[in-house]
C-alpha positions as CSV (number, residue, x, y, z in Angstrom):
1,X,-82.1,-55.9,-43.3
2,X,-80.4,-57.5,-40.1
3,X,-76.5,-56.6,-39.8
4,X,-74.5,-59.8,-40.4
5,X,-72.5,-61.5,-37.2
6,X,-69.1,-61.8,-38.2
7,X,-69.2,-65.8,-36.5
8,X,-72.0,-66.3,-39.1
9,X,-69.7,-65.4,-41.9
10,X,-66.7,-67.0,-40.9
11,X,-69.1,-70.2,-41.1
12,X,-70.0,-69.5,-44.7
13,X,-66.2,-68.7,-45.2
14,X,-65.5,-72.1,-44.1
15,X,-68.5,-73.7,-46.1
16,X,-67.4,-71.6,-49.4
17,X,-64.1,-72.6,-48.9
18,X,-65.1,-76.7,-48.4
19,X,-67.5,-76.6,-50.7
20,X,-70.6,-77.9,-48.9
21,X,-72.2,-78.2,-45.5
22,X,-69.5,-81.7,-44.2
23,X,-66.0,-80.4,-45.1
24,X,-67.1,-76.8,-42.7
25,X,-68.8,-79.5,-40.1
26,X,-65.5,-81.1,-40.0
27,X,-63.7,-77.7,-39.9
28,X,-65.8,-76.0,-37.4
29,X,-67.1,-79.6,-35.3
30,X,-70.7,-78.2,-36.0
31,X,-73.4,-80.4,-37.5
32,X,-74.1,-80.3,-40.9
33,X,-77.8,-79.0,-40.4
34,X,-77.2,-76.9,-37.7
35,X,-74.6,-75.0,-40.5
36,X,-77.1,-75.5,-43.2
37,X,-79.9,-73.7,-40.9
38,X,-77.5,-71.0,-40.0
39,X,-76.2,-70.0,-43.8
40,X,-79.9,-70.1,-44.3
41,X,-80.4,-67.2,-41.9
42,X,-77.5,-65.4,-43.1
43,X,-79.2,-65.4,-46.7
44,X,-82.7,-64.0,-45.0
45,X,-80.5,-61.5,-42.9
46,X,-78.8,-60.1,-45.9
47,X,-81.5,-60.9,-48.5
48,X,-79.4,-62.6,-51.2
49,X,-79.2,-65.5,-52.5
50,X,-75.6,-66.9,-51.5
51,X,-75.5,-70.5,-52.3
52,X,-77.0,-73.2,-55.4
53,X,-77.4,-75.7,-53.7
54,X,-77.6,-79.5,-55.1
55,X,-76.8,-82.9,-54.1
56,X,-73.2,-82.0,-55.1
57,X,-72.4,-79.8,-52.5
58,X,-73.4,-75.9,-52.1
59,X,-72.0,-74.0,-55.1
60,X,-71.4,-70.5,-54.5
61,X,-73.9,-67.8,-56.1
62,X,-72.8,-64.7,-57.6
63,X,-73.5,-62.8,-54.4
64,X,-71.7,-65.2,-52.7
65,X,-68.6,-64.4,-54.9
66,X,-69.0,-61.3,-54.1
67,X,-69.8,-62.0,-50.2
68,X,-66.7,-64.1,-50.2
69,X,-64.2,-61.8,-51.3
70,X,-65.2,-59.4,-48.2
71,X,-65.4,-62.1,-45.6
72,X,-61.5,-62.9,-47.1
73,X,-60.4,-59.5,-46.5
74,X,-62.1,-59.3,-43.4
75,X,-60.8,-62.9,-42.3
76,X,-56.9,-61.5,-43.0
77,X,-57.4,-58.5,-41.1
78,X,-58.9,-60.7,-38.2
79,X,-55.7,-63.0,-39.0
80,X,-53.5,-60.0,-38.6
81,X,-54.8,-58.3,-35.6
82,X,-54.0,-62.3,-34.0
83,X,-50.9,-62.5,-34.9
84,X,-49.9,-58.6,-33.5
85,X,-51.9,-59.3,-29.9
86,X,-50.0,-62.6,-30.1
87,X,-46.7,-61.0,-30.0
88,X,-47.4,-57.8,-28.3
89,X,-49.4,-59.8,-25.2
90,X,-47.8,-63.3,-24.8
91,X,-46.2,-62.1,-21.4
92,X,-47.5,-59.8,-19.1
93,X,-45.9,-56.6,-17.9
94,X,-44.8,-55.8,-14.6
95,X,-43.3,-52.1,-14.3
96,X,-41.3,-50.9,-11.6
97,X,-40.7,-46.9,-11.1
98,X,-38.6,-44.9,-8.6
99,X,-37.2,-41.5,-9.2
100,X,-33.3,-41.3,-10.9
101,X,-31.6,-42.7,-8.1
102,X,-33.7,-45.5,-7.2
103,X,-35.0,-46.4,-10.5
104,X,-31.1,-46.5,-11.6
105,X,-30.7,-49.1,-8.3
106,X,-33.6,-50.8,-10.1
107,X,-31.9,-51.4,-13.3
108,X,-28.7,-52.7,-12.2
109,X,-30.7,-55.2,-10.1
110,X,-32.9,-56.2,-12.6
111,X,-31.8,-60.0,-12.9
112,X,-32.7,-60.2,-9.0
113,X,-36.9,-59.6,-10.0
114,X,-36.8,-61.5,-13.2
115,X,-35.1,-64.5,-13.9
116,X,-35.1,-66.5,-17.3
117,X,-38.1,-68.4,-16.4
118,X,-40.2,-65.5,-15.1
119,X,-44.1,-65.7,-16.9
120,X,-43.6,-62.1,-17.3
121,X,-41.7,-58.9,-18.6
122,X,-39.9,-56.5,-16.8
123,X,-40.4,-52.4,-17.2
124,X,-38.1,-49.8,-15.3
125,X,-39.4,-46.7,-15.3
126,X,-38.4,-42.9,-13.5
127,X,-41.2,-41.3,-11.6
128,X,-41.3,-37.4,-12.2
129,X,-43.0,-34.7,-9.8
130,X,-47.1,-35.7,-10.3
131,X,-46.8,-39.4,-10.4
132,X,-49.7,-40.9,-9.4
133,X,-50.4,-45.2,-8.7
134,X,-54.1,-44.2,-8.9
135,X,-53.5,-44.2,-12.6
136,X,-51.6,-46.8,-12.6
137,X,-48.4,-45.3,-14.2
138,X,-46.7,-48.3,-12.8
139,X,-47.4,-51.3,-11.4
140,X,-45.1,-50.7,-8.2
141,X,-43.4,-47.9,-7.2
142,X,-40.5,-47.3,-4.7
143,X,-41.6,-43.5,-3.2
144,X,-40.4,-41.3,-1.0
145,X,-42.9,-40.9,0.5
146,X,-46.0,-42.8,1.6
147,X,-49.1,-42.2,-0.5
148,X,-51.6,-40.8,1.7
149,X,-54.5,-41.6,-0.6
150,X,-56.0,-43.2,-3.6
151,X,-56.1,-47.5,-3.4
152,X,-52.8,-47.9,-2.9
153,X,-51.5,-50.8,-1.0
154,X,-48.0,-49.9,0.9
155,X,-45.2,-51.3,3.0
156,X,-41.9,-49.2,4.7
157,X,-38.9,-50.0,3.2
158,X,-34.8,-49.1,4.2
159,X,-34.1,-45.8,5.6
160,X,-31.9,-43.6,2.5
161,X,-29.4,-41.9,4.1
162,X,-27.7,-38.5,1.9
163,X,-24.5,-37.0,2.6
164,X,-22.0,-34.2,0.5
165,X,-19.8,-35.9,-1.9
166,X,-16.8,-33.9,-3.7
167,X,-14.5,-35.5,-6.3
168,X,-11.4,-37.4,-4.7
169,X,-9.1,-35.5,-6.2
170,X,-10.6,-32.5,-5.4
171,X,-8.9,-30.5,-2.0
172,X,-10.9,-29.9,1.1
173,X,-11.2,-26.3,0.9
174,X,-13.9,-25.0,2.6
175,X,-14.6,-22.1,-0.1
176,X,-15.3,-25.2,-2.4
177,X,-18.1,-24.2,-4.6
178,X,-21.3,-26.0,-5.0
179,X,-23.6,-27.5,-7.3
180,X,-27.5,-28.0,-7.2
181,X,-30.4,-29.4,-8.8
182,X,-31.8,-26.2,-10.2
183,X,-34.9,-25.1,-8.4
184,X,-37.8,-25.6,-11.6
185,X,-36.7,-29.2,-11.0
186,X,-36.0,-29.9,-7.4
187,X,-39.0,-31.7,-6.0
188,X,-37.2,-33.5,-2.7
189,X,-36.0,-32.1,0.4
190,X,-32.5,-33.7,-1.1
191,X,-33.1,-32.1,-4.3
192,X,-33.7,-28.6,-2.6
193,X,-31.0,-29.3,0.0
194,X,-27.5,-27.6,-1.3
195,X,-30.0,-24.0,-2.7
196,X,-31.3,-23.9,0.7
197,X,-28.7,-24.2,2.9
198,X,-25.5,-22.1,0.8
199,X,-27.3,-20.4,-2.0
200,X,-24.1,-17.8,-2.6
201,X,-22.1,-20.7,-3.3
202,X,-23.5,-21.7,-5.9
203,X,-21.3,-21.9,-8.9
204,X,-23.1,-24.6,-11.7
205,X,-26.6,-26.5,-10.9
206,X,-28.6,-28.9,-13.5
207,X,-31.9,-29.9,-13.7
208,X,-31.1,-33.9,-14.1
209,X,-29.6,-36.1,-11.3
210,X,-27.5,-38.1,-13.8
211,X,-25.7,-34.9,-14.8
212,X,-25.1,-33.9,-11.1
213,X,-23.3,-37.4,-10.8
214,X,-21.2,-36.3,-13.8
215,X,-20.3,-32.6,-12.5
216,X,-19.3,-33.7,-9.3
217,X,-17.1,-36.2,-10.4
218,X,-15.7,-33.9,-12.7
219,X,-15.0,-31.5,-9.9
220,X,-17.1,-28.8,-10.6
221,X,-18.0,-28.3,-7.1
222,X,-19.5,-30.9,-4.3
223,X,-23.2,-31.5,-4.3
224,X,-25.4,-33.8,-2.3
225,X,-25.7,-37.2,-3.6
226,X,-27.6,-40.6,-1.7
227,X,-25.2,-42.1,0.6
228,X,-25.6,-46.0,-1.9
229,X,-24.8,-44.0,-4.5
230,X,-21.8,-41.2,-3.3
231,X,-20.6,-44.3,-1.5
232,X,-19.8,-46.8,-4.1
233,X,-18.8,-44.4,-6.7
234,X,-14.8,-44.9,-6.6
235,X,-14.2,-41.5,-8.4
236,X,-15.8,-39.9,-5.0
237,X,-15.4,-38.9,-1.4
238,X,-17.5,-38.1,1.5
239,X,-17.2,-35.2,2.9
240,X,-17.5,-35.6,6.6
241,X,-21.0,-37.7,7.6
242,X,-24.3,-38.2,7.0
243,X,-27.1,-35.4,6.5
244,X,-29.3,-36.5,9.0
245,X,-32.0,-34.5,8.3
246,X,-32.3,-35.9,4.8
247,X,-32.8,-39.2,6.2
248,X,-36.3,-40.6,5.4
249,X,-37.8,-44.3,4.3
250,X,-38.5,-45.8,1.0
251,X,-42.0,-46.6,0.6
252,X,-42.7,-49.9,-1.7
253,X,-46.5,-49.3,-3.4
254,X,-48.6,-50.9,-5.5
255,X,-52.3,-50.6,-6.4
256,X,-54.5,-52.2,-4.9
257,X,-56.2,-54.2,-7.1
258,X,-53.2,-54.9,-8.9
259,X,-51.3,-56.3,-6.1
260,X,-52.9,-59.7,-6.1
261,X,-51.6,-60.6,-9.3
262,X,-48.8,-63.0,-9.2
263,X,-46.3,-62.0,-11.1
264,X,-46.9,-58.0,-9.4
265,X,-47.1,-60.4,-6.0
266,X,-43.7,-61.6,-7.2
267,X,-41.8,-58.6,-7.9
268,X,-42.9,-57.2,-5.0
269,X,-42.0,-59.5,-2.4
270,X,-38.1,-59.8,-4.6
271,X,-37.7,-55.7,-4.4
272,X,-38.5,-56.1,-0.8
273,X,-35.8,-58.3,-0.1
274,X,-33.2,-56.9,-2.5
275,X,-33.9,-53.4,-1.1
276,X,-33.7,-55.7,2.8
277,X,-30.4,-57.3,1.5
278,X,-28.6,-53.7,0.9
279,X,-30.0,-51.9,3.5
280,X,-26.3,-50.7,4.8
281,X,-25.7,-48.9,1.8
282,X,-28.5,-47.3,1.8
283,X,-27.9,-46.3,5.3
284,X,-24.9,-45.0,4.3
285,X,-22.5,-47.1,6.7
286,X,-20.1,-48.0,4.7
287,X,-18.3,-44.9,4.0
């Protein structure tokens, strides 16, 4: 026995539920005989009888009773799965990912790469140590540094400056402890910066950016910060000026392939200019 194709039962659903060959032609805009050929072959694929047929219409058969009553269940599930890809899908996805600093950068300037009438939703996410546009784990990615491999379309962004930051009502005292990103989760030169350079001053260290903001705020001891962000936090100072050896450029990436589309086309070409638009805080001139 041939295996049924579900378009061949959603015809008879439509002819069972019309009662005859004209009311599913005028459902489905198929001719009459071409339907009454095709529920002919769906009886010989199945071998039952499905239909009694007469000049008043196509009556359904016990088998087709029976048949009916699956194609229904099948027909809501079918109706179901619509209506979820409906909702889930309407709008694409674009997702943007930087590490904690960046990605926070992101966030606050989300209205500036999608406005009310963007075609599309917007996704911020945090790269971690391993990320990886080859698998697209975003759609576009602001990196440290440039991706050296993989199909990965890229174009130089702002310089990000870095510089020691210290509560402001902390004093200058030079025996001022410090505070680092703990070593199991330091994966940037900035990140392994303050361990490297004054280890034995150590005093408190975390392993999440957001809680370093909060600690040196709170005065538990200076730590360093990027210069947009140490800079226009009001609750802090900078201590002297930049780390220049820090210094490096953001790198805006995007797959290859997935570059082309136009709303990835669109987000790109707005983080480029935001990122063009506040290149003196990143720079870290406005201290």
């Amino acid at each position: 026995m041939a295996e049924a194709a579900w378009d061949d039962l959603k015809l008879f659903y439509h002819v069972a539920s019309e009662g005859g060959l004209s009311g599913a032609a005028m459902r489905t805009g198929l001719s009459a005989p071409t339907i009454g050929r095709r529920m002919l072959a769906l009886e010989r694929a199945i071998g039952r009888a499905l239909f009694i047929r007469s000049q008043q219409g196509y009556r359904l058969a016990h088998d087709g009773q029976i048949l009916l009553e699956h194609v229904r269940t099948m027909q809501n599930a079918a109706d179901s799965i619509t209506d979820w890809h409906r909702d889930a899908f309407a709008l694409p996805i674009v997702s943007v990912a930087g590490d904690a600093w960046v990605s926070g950068f992101i966030a606050d300037n989300a209205s500036a790469l999608r406005g009310r009438g963007d075609g599309f939703r917007f996704c911020c996410k945090q790269v971690d140590r391993g990320f990886d546009l080859t698998f697209r784990q975003a759609d576009v990615a602001v990196l440290h540094e440039k991706p050296r491999s993989g199909n990965v379309a890229v174009r130089r962004s702002v310089n990000l400056a870095y510089g020691i930051y210290r509560a402001g009502n902390m004093p200058d005292r030079e025996d001022f402890p410090w505070i680092s990103i703990g070593t199991e989760a330091a994966w940037t030169a900035a990140d392994k910066w303050v361990f490297q350079n004054h280890e034995q001053q150590i005093h408190t260290w975390t392993d999440s950016p957001s809680l370093l903001l909060r600690l040196i705020r709170n005065g538990a001891g200076r730590g360093i910060l990027p210069a947009f962000v140490g800079d226009g936090d009001p609750l802090l100072r900078r201590e002297g000026g930049l780390v220049e050896d820090l210094t490096h450029p953001l790198w805006i990436a995007a797959n290859d392939d997935d570059r082309h589309r136009p709303e990835v086309r669109s987000v790109i070409e707005r983080l480029a200019d935001l990122f063009r638009r506040e290149e003196p805080r990143f720079a870290g001139v406005f201290a």
